[in-house]
C-alpha positions as CSV (number, residue, x, y, z in Angstrom):
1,X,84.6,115.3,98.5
2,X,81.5,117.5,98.6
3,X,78.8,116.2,101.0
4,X,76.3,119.1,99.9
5,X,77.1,120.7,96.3
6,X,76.7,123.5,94.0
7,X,77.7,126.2,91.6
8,X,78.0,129.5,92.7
9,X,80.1,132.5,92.8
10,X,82.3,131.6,96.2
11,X,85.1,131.2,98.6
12,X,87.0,128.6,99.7
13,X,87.4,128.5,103.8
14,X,89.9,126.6,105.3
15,X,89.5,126.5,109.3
16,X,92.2,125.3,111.6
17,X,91.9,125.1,115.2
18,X,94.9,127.8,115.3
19,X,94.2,129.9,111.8
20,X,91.3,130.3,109.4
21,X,92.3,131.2,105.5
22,X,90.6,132.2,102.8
23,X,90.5,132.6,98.8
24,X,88.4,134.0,96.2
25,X,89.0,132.6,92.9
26,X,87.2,134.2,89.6
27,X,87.6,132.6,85.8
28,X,88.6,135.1,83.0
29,X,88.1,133.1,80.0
30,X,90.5,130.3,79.7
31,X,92.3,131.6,82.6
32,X,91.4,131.4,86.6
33,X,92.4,134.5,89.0
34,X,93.3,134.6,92.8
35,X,91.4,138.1,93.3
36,X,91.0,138.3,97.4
37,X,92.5,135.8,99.9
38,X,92.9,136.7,104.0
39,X,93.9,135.1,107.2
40,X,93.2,135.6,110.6
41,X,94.7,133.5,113.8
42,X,92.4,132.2,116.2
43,X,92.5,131.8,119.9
44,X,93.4,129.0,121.9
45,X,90.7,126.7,123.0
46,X,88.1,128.0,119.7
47,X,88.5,124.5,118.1
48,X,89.9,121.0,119.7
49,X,91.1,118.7,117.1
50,X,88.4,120.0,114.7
51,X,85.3,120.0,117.4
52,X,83.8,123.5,117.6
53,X,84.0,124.6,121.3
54,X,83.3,128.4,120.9
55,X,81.0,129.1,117.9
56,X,80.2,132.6,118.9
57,X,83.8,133.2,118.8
58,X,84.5,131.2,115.6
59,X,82.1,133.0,114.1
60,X,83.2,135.9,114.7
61,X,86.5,135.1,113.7
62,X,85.1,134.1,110.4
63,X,83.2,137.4,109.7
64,X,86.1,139.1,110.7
65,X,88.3,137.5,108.0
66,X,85.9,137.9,105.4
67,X,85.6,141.8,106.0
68,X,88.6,142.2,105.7
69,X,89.8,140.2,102.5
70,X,91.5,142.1,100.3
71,X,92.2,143.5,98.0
72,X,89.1,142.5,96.5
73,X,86.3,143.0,98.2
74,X,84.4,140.1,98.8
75,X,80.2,140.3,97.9
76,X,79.8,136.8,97.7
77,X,77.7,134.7,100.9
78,X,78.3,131.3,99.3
79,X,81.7,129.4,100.5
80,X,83.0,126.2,100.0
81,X,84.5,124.7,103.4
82,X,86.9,122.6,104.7
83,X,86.1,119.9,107.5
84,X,88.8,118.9,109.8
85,X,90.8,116.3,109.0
86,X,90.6,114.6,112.2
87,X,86.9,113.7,112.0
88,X,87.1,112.6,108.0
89,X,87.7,109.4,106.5
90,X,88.6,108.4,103.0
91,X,88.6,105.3,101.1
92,X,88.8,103.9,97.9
93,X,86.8,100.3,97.1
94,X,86.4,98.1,94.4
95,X,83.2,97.1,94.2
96,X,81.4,95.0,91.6
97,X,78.2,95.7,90.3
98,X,75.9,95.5,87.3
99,X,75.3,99.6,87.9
100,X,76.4,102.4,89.1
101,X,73.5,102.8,91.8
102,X,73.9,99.6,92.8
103,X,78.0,100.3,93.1
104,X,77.3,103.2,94.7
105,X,74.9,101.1,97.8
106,X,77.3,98.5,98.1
107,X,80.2,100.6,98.3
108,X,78.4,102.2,101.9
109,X,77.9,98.8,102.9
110,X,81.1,97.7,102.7
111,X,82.6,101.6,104.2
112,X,82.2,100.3,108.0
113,X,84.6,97.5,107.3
114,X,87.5,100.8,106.8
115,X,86.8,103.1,109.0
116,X,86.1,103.7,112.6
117,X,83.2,105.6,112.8
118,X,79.1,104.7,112.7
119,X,78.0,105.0,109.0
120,X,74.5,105.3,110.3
121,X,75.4,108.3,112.5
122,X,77.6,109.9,108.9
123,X,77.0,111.5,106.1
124,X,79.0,109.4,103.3
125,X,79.8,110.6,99.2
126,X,81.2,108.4,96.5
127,X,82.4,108.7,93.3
128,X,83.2,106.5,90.8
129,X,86.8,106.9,89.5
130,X,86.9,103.7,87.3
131,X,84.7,100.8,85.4
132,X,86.0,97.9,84.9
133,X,84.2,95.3,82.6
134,X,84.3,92.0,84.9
135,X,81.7,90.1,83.1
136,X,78.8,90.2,80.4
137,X,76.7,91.2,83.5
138,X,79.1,93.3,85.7
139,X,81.2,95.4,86.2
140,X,84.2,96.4,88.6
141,X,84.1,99.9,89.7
142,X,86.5,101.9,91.7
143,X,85.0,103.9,94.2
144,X,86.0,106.7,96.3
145,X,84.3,107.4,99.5
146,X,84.2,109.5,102.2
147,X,82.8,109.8,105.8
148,X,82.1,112.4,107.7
149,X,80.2,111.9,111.5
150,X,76.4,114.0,111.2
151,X,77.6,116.2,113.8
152,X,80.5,117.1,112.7
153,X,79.2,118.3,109.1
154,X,76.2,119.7,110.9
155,X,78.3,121.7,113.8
156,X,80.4,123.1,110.6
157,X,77.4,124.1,108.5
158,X,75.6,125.9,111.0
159,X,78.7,128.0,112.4
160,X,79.3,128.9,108.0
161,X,75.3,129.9,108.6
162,X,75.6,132.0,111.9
163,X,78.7,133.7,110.0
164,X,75.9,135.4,107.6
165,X,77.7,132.7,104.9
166,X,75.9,130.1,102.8
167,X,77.4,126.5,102.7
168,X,77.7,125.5,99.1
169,X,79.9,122.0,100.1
170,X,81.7,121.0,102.7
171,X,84.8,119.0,101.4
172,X,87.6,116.2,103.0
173,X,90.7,118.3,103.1
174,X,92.7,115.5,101.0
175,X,91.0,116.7,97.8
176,X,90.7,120.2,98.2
177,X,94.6,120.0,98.5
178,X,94.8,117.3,95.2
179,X,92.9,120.0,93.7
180,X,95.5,123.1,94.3
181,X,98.3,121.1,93.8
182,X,97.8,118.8,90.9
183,X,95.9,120.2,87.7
184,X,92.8,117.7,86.7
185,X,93.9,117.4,83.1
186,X,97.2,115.6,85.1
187,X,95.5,113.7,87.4
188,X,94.9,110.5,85.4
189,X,98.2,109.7,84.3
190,X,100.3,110.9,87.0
191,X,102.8,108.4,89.3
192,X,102.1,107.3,92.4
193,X,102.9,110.1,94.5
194,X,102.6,111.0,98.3
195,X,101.4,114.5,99.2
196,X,102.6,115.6,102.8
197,X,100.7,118.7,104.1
198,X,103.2,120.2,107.0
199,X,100.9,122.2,109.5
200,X,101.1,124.0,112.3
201,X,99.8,121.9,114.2
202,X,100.0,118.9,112.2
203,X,101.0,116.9,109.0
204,X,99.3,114.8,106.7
205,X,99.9,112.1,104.5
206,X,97.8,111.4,101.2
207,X,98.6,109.1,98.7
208,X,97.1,109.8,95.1
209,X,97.7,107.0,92.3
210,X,95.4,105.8,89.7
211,X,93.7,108.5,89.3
212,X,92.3,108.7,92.7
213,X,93.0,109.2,96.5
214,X,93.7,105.9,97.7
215,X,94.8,107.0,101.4
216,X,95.1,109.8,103.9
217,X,96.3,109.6,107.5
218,X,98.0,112.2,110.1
219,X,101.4,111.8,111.0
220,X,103.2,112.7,114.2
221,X,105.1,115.9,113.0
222,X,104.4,119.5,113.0
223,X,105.8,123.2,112.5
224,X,105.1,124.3,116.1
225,X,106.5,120.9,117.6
226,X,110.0,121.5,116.0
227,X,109.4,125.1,117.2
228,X,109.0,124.8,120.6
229,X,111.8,122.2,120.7
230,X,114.2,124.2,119.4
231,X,112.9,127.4,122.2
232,X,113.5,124.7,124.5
233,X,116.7,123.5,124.0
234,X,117.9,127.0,123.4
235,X,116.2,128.6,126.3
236,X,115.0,130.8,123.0
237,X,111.4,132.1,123.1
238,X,109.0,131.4,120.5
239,X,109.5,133.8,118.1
240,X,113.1,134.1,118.3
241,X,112.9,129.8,118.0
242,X,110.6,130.1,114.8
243,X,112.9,132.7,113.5
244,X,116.3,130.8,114.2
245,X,114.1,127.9,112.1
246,X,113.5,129.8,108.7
247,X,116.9,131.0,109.3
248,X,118.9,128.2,109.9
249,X,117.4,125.4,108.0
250,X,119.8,122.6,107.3
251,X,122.6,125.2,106.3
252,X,125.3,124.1,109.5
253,X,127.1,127.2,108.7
254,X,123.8,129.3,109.6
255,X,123.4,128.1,113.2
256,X,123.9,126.2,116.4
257,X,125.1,122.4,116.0
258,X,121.9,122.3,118.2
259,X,119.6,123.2,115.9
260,X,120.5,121.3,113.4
261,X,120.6,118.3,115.6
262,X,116.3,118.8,116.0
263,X,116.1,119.6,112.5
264,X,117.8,116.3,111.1
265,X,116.0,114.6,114.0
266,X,112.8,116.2,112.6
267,X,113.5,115.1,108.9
268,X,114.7,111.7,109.8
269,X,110.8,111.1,111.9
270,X,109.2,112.0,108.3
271,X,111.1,109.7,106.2
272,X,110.2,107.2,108.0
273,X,106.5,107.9,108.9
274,X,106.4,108.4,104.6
275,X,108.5,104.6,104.2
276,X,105.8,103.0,106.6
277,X,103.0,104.3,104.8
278,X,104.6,103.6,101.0
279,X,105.2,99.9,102.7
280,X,101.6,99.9,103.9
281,X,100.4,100.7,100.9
282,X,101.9,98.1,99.4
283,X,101.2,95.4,101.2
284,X,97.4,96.6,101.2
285,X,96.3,97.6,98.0
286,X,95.9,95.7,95.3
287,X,98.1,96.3,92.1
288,X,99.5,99.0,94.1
289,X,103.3,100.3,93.2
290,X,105.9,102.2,95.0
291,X,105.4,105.9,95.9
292,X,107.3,107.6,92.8
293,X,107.1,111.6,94.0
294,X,106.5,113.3,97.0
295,X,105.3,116.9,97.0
296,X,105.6,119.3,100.0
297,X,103.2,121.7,101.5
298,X,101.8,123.5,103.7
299,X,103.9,126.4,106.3
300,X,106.4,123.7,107.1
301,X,107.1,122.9,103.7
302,X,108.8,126.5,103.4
303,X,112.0,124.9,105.7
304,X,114.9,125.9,103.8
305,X,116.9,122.7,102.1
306,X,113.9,120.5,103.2
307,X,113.0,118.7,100.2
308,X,117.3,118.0,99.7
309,X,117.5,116.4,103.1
310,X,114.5,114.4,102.8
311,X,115.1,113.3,99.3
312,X,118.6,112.2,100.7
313,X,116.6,109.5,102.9
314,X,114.1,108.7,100.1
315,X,115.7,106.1,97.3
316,X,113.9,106.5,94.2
317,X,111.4,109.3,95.2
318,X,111.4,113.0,93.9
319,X,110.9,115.3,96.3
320,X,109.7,118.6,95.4
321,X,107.9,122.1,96.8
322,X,104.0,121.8,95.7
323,X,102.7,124.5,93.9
324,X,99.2,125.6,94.8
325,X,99.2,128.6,92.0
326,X,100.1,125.9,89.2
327,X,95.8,126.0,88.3
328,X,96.1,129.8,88.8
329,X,99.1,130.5,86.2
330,X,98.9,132.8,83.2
331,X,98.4,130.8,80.0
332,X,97.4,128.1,82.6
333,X,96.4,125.8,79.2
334,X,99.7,126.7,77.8
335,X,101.2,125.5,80.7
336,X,99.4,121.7,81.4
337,X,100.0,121.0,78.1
338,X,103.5,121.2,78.4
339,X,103.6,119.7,82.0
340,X,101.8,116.8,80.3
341,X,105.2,116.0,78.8
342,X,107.2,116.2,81.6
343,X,105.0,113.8,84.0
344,X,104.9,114.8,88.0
345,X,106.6,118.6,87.3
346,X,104.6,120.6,90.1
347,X,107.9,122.1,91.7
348,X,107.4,125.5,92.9
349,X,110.6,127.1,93.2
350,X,109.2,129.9,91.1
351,X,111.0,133.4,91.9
352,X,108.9,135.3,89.4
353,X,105.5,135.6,91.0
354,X,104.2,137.8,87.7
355,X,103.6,134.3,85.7
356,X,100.6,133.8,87.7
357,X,97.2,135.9,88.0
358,X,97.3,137.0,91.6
359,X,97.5,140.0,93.8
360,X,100.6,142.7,94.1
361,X,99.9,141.3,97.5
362,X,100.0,137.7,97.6
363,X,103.5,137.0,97.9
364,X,105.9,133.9,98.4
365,X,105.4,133.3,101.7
366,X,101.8,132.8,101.1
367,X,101.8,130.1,98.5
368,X,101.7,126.7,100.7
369,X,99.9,128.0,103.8
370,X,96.8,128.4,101.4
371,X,97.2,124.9,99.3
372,X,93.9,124.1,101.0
373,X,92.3,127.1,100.9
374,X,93.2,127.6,97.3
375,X,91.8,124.2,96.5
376,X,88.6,124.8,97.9
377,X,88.1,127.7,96.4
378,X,88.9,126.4,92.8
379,X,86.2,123.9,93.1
380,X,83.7,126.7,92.1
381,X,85.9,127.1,88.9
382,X,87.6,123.8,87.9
């Protein structure tokens, strides 16, 4: 959620410690258009688990990106950024209150008791996703907050500054993803369903139900783990390991026994990290029911028969490809009213690119690599 907020014409910036990505997303009456979008991989040793250790170089990096969006040309100094996941925390309260304001204080009261970091040192947001009546003189209201350490935010504004950008908010990753993938108009009456962000470097879990993010947390999997297990076991280098990969999949008559082997092993260490954390959330929050969908995203999402084999371990869960252009589609009104009958249908095996309002450029490969950066940038729009 937005620690510092505004409306201007802007970007959205998604920084990774091993890539940065942008979009530029415009409105065209009842539509929205992806108009400019860029990446740019950055150096080893740039960023450590979201701490800024070069700023001159990430900075650099950062101007360097947005020169040379395309095919738009970007005029804009105003961006909306992401801050790493690792140093956010996210949490949804019930607090009762006979206000808002009052909600609102005793919500960061209670924060410290959820997550792990000094509240005094942190800049925290809330919002209020649900009132409750509890009494003539209260009222029970569900609140969503979010943490973020002082230094952190500050470190992150100031490199946006010394990039020749303006900060218009700097936003928990969770949402700007909840954002790309699943419409607003959607949001209230959807199932409870797990969204699992497959990075480079790492995943994520969040868990949206009710209306509201009720849980993020990392989980021990990534792109480039299953990557460099595969060089090793193969004596293959990196490339030809990543290749073999998006190959291969889980198709045995593609490749080695081997491969599939770490693949299925890889699979098999997600359902389970996704059965913990539907048990967990179960057994923690109130009125809470199982996890209905899942929805895949990010680079490692694009692993061909993934959502098949994962589904296979997953009773009673749809699993499905996310789709981060669903906000950006042609007749995108058209099209939420029609998803509003069929409840949770954010699949993106979309062949025909033309249904949405993007660039000649932008093509399949592109869609879940930029979920977040396609979220953020949608907040200037949405």
């Amino acid at each position: 959620m937005p620690f510092l907020s505004n409306t201007f014409d802007s970007i959205g910036i998604d920084i990774g410690d091993r890539s940065i990505k942008a979009a530029y997303i415009k409105k065209h009456g009842k539509d929205f258009e992806l108009l400019s979008f860029g990446s740019i991989e950055i150096n080893p040793g740039i960023f450590d688990k979201g701490n800024i250790l070069k700023p001159d170089q990430a900075s650099s990096a950062i101007r360097q990106l947005v020169s040379s969006m395309g095919p738009k040309k970007i005029k804009t100094k105003y961006a909306h950024v992401c801050l790493p996941e690792t140093q956010t925390f996210i949490k949804l309260l019930n607090i009762e209150a006979e206000n808002e304001e009052e909600a609102k204080a005793k919500a960061r009261e209670e924060l410290p008791n959820h997550v792990p970091i000094d509240i005094q040192k942190s800049y925290v947001d809330s919002r209020i996703v649900e009132k409750i009546e509890a009494s003539e003189e209260k009222m029970l209201c569900k609140i969503l907050s979010g943490a973020c350490p002082q230094k952190i935010s500050n470190d992150y504004a100031d490199l946006i500054s010394i990039s020749g950008l303006i900060p218009v908010s700097l936003q928990i990753e969770a949402e700007a993803i909840v954002n790309a993938l699943m419409p607003k108009e959607l949001q209230q009456n959807s199932v409870p369903t797990a969204i699992i962000d497959i990075g480079a470097g790492r995943s994520s879990f969040i868990l949206f139900d009710n209306n509201a993010i009720q849980f993020s947390v990392s989980m021990p999997l990534s792109s480039n783990e299953i990557t460099v297990d595969i060089a090793r076991t193969m004596q293959f280098t990196y490339e030809q390991a990543e290749k073999s990969k998006r190959i291969c999949g889980f198709d045995p008559s593609r490749c080695e026994k081997q491969i599939i082997d770490i693949l299925f092993k890889s699979v098999a260490t997600l359902a389970e990290n996704i059965i913990k954390n539907n048990n967990f959330y179960l057994e923690h929050f109130s009125g809470a029911k199982p996890i209905v969908a899942i929805i895949l995203c990010g680079g490692g999402a694009y692993l061909p028969g993934l959502p098949r084999e994962l589904g296979a371990r997953l009773k009673n869960m749809s699993v499905k490809l996310g789709n981060p252009l669903i906000n950006i589609a042609k007749k995108r009104k058209k099209i939420i009213k029609k998803l509003k009958t069929e409840p949770n249908s954010f699949d993106s095996n979309n062949e025909n690119l033309d249904s949405y309002n993007i660039p000649k450029e932008f093509s399949q490969k592109h869609e879940m690599s930029y979920a977040t950066a396609i979220g953020l940038a949608l907040s200037n729009v949405l």
